[in-house]
C-alpha positions in Angstrom: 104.9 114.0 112.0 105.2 110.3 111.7 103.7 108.8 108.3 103.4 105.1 108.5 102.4 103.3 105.5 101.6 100.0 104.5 101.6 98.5 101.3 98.8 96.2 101.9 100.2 92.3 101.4 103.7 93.0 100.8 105.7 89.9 101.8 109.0 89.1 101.5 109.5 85.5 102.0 107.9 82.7 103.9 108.1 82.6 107.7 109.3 79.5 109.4 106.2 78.6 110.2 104.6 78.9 106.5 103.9 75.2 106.4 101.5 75.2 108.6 99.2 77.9 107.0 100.4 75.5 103.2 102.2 78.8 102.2 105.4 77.1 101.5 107.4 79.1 98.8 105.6 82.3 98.9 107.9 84.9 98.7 105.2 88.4 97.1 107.8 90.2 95.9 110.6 88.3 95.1 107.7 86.0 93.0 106.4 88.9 91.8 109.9 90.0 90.3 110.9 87.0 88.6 107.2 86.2 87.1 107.4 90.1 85.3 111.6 89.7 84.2 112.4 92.0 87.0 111.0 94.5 88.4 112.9 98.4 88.8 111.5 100.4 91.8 114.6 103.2 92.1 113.1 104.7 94.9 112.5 102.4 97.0 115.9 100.9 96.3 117.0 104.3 97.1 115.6 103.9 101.0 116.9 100.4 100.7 114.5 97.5 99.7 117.3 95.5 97.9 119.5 95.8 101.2 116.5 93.6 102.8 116.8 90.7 100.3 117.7 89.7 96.8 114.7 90.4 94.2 115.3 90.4 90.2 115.8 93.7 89.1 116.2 95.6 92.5 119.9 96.6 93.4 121.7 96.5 96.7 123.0 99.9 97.1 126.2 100.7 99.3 124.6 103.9 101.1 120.8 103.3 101.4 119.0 106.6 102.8 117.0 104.7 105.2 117.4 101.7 108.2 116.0 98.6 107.0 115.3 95.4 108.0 112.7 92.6 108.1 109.8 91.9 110.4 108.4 87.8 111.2 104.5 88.1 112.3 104.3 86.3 116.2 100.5 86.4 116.1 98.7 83.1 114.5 96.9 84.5 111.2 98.0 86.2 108.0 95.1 88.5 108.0 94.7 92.6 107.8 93.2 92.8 110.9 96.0 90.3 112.9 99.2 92.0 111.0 97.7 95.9 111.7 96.6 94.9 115.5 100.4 93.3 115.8 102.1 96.5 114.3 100.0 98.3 117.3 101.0 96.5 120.0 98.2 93.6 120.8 99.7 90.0 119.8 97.2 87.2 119.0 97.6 83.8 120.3 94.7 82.3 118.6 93.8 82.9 114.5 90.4 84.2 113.4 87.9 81.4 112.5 87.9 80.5 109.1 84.7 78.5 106.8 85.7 76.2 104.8 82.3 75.0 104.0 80.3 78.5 104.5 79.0 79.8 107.9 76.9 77.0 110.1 73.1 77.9 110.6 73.2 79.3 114.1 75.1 82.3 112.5 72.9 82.3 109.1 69.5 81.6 110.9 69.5 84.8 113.0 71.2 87.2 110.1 68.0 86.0 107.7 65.5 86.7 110.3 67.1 89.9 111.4 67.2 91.2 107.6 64.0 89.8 106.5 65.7 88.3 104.0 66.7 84.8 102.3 70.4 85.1 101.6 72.6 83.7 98.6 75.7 81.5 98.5 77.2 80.5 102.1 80.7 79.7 100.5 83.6 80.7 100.1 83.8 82.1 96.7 86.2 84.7 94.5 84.0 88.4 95.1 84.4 89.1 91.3 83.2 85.8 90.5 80.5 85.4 92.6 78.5 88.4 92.0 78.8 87.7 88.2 77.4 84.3 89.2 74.4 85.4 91.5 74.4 88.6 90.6 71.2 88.5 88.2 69.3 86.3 90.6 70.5 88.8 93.6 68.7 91.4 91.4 65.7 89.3 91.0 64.9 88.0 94.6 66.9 91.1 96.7 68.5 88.6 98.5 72.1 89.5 100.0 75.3 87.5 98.2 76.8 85.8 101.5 80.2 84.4 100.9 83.6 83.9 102.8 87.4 82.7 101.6 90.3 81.3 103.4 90.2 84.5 105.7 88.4 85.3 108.4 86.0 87.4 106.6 81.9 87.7 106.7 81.4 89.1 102.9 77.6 90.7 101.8 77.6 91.5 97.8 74.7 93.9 97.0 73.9 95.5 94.0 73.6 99.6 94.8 69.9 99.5 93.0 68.8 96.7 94.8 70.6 97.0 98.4 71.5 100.6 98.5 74.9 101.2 100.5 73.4 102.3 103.5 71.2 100.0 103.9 74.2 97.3 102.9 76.0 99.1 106.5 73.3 98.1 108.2 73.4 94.5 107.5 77.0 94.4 108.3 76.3 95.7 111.4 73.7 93.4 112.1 76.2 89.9 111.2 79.0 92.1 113.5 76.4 91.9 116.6 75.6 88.6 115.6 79.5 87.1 115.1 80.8 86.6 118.3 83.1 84.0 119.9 83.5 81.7 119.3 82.3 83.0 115.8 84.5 86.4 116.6 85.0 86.9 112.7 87.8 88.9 111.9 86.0 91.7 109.5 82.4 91.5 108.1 82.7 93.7 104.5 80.3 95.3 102.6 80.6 94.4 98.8 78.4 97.2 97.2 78.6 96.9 93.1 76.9 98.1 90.3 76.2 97.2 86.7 74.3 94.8 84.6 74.3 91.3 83.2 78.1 89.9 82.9 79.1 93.6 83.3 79.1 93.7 87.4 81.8 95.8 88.9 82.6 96.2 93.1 82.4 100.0 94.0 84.5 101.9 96.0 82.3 101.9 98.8 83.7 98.9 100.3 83.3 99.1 104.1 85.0 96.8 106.6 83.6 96.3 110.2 86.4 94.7 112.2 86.0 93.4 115.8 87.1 95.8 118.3 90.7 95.3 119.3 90.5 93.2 122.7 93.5 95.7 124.5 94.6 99.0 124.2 96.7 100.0 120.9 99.5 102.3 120.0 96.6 104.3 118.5 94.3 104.0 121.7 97.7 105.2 123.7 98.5 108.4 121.2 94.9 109.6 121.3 95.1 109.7 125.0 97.8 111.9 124.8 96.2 114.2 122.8 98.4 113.0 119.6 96.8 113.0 116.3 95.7 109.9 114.4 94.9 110.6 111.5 93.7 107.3 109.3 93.7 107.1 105.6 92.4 104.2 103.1 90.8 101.4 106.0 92.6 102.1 109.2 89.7 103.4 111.2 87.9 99.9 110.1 90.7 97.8 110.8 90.7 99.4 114.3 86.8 99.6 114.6 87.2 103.3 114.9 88.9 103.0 118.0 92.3 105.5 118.8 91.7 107.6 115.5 91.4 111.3 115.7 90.4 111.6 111.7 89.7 108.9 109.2 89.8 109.4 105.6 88.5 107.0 103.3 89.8 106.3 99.3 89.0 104.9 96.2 92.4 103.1 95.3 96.2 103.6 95.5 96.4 107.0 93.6 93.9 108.5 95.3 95.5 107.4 98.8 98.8 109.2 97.7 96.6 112.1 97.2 95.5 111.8 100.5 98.8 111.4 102.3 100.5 114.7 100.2 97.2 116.7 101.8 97.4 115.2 105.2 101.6 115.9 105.4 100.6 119.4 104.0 98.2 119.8 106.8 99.6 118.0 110.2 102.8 119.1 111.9 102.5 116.7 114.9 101.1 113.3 114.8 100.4 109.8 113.1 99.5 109.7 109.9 98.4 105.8 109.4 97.6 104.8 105.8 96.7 101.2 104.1 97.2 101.1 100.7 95.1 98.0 99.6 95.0 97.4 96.2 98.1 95.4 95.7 96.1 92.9 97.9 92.7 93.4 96.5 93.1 94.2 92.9 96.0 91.8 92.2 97.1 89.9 95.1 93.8 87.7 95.3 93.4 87.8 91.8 96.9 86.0 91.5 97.8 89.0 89.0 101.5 89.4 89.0 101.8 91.9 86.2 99.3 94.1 87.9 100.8 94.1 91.3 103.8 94.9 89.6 102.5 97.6 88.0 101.0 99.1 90.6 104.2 99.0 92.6 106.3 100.7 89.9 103.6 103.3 90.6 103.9 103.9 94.1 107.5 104.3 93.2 107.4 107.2 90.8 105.0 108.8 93.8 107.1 108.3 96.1 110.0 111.5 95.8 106.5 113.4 96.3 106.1 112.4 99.5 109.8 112.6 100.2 109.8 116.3 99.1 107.1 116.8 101.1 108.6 115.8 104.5 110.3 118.4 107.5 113.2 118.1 109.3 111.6 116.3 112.4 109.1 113.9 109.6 110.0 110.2 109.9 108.7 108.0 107.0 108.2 104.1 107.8 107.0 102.0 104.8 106.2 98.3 105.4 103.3 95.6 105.3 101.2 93.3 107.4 101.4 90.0 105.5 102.0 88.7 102.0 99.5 87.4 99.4 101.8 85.7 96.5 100.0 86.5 93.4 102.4 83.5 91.6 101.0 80.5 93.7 97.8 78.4 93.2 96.1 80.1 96.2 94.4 83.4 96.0 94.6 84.0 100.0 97.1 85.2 102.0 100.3 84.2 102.8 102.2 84.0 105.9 105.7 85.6 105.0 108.0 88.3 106.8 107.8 91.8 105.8 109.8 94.8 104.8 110.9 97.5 107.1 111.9 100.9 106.2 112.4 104.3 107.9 113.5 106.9 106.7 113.6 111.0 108.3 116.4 113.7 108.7 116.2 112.3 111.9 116.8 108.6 111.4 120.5 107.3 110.8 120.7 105.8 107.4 122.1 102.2 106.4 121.4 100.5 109.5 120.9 97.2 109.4 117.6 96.7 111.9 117.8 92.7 111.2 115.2 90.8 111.7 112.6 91.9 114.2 110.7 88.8 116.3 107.5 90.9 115.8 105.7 93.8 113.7 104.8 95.3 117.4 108.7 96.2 117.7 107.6 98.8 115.3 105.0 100.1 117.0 107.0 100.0 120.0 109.4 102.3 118.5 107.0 104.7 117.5 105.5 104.6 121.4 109.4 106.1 122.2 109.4 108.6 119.4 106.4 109.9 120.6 107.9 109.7 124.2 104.2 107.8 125.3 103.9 104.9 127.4 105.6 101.9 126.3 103.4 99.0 124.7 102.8 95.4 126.6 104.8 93.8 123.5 107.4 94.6 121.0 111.3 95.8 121.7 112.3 99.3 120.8 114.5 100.3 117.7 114.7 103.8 117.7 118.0 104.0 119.6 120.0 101.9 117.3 118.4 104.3 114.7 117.5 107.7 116.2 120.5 110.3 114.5 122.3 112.9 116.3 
């Protein structure tokens, strides 16, 4: 069993091409370190995240468990959907569309009349902010929140009472059909939340609607062989449900963990793909540092469960798919390398991977550790790390 998990947004340091996206200086955990006095994450320092780079507080160990190293994103983008699709295999030469100044009428036009509905909004906006902003008037007329942010994201906020979450689907679906190139939108999410007056909250039925990937994935590849998939937090959307054998949907971080122990408990042979999201979502776009923090130094007293939990022939791999510096003025994403760990009985410990040209190397090793056809991009690592 392969587990493969990302901690959602978890740079390391701006790329060499960060100007261009105006990400200079965005480094989401070394930021993160120094805004919060230093930050201890034993664990992880156990596998080898201080070998990677210098953060406050995390050590550089002599004998790290795991191979480490550092992955630069080749795609154009700093999205979910690019940095998961380039971890798979499929590079992008062109970034999502973004809107600036909210989506142009021959994408609004048809949603309305498709709906039956007005709509609200058409900006980009903060999704806790906006629904406390429109959310009595949504409630009023039953007209969908619309918004967007420096992502390539299609956004519909709905109160539950008003818009039911079904029903919420549906009208995802509907802007999915409608958003093609060259108004191919990265993901259209559903915002359900619930509550009253100044009292809104976004539930945890959050659903993301992704294009389809335009070329077969790692996923699509290990399916066909009859490999197991399994998908935990929003893989399955991020892939539009394409190459998973299983998906299994969470509420947050601790409840993804829980997920990952019962899926290790319950697959001997396959992938086990999870996104853990709320660094990005809770605290990464909210530019909360202590929170991300936080919720890191949580993950890290989780993790010896999951490292108990693994066989002799169970390789762990722990990284991310982009940054999103909660210590700059932006609340978007940032386009920064990312960490690389693995970790297994199998897996030679205290090599030094470097740095990696592109996130599909990874999921070009995991092609030859699943002895599967190779990928159309990324370079093998797994003889520099595979043991004895």
């Amino acid at each position: 069993m392969l587990l493969l998990i990302i901690l959602d947004s978890l740079g390391i340091g701006e790329l060499p091409d960060a100007g261009e996206y105006k990400d200079e200086g965005s480094n989401t955990l070394g930021n993160i370190a120094k805004a919060v006095g230093g930050i201890r994450l034993p664990h992880l320092e156990m596998l080898g995240i201080g070998n990677i780079a210098k953060f406050d507080g995390i050590k550089k160990i002599k004998n790290p468990i795991a191979s480490f190293g550092i992955m630069a994103e080749a795609s154009k983008g700093k999205d979910t959907t690019t940095g998961h699709w380039e971890i798979a295999g499929i590079i992008l030469d062109n970034a999502f569309p973004t809107y600036p100044n909210g989506f142009p009428s021959e994408i609004i036009e048809p949603f309305k009349k498709k709906i039956g509905k007005n709509i609200l909004c058409n900006k980009p906006a903060s999704g806790t902010e906006i629904i406390n902003k429109l959310g009595d008037e949504h409630i009023k007329t039953g007209c969908p929140i619309i918004y967007t942010s420096a992502d390539s994201v299609f956004q519909i906020a709905a109160h539950e009472d008003i818009i039911p979450p079904e029903r919420l689907y549906e009208m995802c679906r509907i802007a999915r059909a409608i958003l093609k190139h060259p108004h191919n939108v990265s993901r259209v999410i559903a915002r359900p939340f619930v509550g009253t007056s100044g009292k809104f909250v976004r539930t945890e039925r959050r659903r993301d609607f992704s294009l389809s990937p335009p070329d077969k994935t790692l996923l699509d590849i290990l399916t066909d062989n009859l490999i197991q998939v399994s998908g935990i937090g929003k893989i399955d959307d991020i892939f539009a449900g394409k190459g998973i054998t299983d998906s299994i949907h969470t509420k947050d971080n601790a409840d993804g963990i829980k997920k990952i122990l019962d899926a290790m408990a319950k697959i001997e042979k396959g992938l086990i793909f999870v996104n853990l999201n709320d660094y990005d979502s809770k605290f990464g776009h909210r530019n909360d540092a202590k929170g991300y923090a936080k919720a890191l130094v949580e993950f890290d007293k989780e993790l010896p469960k999951i490292l108990d939990k693994m066989r002799k022939d169970d390789i762990l791999i722990i990284t991310a798919d982009h940054g999103c510096d909660p210590t700059t003025p932006s609340t978007d994403h940032s386009r920064e390398y990312v960490p690389l760990l693995v970790y297994g009985d199998g897996v030679k410990s205290g090599v030094n991977l470097g740095v990696r040209k592109t996130f599909a190397d990874l999921g070009q090793t995991i092609a030859e550790i699943f002895n599967v056809e190779k990928l159309k991009a990324g370079v093998s690592f797994w003889r520099e790390i595979k043991g004895g």
